[in-house]
N, C-alpha and C positions, 0 to 999 in steps of 0.2 A: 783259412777254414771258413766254409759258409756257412752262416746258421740258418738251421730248419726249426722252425717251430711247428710247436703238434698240439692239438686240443684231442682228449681224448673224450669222446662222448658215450655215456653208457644208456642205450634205449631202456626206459624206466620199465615199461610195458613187459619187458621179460624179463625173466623171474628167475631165469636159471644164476645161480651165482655160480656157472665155470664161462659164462656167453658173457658174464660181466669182469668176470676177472681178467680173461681174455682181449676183452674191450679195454682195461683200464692198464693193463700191466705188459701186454705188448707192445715192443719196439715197432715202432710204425716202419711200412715197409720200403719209404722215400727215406727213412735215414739210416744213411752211409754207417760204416765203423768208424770212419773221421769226422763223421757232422756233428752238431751237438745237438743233443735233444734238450728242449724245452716243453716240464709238462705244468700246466696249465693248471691251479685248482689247489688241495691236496690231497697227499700220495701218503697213502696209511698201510701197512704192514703189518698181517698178521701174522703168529704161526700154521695159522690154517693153510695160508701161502704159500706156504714150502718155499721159499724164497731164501731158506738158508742151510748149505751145507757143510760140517765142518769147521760152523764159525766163520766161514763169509758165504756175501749174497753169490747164488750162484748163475745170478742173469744180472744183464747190464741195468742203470738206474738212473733215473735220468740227470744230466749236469746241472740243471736248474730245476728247483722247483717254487712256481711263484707263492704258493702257499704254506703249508705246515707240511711237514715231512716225518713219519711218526716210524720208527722201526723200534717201537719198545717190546720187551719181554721175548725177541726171535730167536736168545741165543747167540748173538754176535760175540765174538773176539778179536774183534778188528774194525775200524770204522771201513776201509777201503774198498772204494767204488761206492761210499755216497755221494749225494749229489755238492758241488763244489760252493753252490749260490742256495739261498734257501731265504723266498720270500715274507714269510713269516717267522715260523716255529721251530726248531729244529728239538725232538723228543727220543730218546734214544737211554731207557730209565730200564733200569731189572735186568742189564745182559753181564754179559764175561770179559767186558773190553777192559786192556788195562793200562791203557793211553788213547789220548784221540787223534794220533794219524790217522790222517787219509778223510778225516771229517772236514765237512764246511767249512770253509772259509769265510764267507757274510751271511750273518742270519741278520734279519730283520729285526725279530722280535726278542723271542724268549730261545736262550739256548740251555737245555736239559737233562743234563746225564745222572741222577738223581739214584741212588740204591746200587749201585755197580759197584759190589762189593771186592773186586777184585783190583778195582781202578786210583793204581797208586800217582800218577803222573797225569799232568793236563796238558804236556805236548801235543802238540800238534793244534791246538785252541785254536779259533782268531786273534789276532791282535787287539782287533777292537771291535765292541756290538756298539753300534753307533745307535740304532733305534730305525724306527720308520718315520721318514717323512712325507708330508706330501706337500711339494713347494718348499717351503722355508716352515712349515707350524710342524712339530714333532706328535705325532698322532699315537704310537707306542715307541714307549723304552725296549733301550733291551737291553734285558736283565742275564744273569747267567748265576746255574744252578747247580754244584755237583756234591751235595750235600749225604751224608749214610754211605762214605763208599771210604776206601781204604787210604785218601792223601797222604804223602809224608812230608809233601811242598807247595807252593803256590807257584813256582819258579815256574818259567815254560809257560806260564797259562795270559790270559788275556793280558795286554797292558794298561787299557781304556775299556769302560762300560758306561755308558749314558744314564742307567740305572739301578740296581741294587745287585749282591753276591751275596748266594747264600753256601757256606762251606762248611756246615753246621753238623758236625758227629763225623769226623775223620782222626786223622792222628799225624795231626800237625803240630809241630812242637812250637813255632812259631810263625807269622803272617809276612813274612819276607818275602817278596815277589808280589804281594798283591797288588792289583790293578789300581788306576785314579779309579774313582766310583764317581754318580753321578746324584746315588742316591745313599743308598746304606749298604754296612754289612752286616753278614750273622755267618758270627762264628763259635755260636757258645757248643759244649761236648767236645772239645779239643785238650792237649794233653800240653797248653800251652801255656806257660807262664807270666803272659804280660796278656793273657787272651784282652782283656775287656780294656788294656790300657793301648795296647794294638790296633785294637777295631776302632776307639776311637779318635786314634791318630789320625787311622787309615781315613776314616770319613771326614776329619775335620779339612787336611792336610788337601786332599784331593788334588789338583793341580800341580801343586809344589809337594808332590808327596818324593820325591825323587832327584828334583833340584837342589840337591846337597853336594859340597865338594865331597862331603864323610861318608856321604850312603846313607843307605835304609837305618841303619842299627844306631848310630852316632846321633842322624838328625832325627829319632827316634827321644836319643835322652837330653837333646838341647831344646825340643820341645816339651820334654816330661820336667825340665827345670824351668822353660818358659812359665809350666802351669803351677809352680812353685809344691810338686808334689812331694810328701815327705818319703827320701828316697830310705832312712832308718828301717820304713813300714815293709820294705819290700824282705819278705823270706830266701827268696834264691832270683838268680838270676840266668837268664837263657846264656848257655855256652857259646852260641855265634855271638851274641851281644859282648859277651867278654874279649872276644877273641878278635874283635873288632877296633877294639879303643887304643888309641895312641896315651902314651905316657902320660898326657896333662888330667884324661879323664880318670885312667889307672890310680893315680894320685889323688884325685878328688874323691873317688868310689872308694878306698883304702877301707877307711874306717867305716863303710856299713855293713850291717848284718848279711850274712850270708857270703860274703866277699870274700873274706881270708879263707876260706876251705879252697879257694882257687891259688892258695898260697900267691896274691899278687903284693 
């Protein structure tokens, strides 16, 4: 596949916004159905656009965009047919999506699905927002954002972030799945019982967040006995975290509070 790159240039001097829209949101006419377009700048979306029916876009978009890529508040229920590369921004906040297939793969900067109240799963994520560089100095992080929207998991979503996750007012019972961080997380308004002892696993752990033979939930409570915390204090306990431990910890956990209603 060859690639065509396009600059789309909009003369300032006129004033019509259907001669600019036109200019900016047209498929140029050198690129094929196989070529990949490359648009230059960023590519912002409104509903004035008409750029969406039925919950997807109803024209092609381009595969790259080197800039910010913005399609918030159009009504989407679907990521597919955005663009795959996205050199900054990726903003995509207030629609009906309720997973991120079919979305970017490398955002640059900041990735954003913020208020998509319907957005129970983070399938389809990147693997990892590495940040921007230029050369070898990191000039932005990249963060990732999916905070006020309906989570029940973190599973499926990034595995790596160079800088902070905010997952803040969902309905996650617990922080299982979440990514190495680079910087912080926020995840307070969760319905989660180890929230604030989770999160700061999550962030101290970073790298070896995952390098356990036991997993997430095990090497979870040999670091919670690493910090010599007093596990009596604890009221209840997350059911995957139970459902996880091998006889030695079962044995040890016995006699705390909240424990035996699990008749172990």
């Amino acid at each position: 596949m060859k690639l065509k790159r396009h600059i789309n240039f909009i003369n300032e001097s006129d004033t019509s916004s259907d001669y600019a829209y036109w200019l900016r949101y047209k498929v140029p006419d050198h690129i094929g159905e196989g070529d990949e377009w490359v648009f230059e700048g960023d590519y912002v979306i409104g509903k004035e656009d008409e750029m969406v029916d039925n919950g997807e876009f109803n024209q092609r978009i381009p595969d790259k965009v080197t800039g910010t890529f913005d399609c918030s508040r159009i009504g989407l229920t679907t990521l597919k047919g955005c663009p795959k590369i996205i050199g900054k921004n990726f903003f995509c906040t207030q629609n009906e999506i309720t997973n991120l297939i079919g979305g970017p793969k490398e955002v640059g900067n900041e990735y954003n699905v913020n208020s998509n109240k319907k957005l129970t799963s983070l399938e389809g994520a990147p693997e990892e927002l590495k940040g921007d560089y230029h050369k070898t100095k990191l000039i932005s992080r990249g963060d990732f954002s999916a905070a006020e929207c309906a989570l029940i998991t973190l599973k499926g979503g990034p595995k790596k972030i160079s800088g902070s996750i905010a997952v803040d007012t969902n309905k996650l019972t617990s922080l299982e799945g979440a990514p190495i961080i680079g910087e912080s997380m926020i995840s307070s308004d969760n319905p989660v019982d180890f929230e604030k002892i989770e999160a700061t696993f999550v962030e101290e752990n970073k790298e070896d967040l995952y390098n356990t033979k036991h997993g997430y939930w095990q090497g979870l409570f040999n670091w919670m006995l690493s910090k010599n915390m007093n596990l009596s204090e604890i009221k209840t306990w997350p059911q995957d975290f139970l459902n996880s431990l091998d006889g030695k910890y079962i044995k040890m956990l016995s006699s705390y509070k909240g424990i035996k209603k699990y008749d172990l």
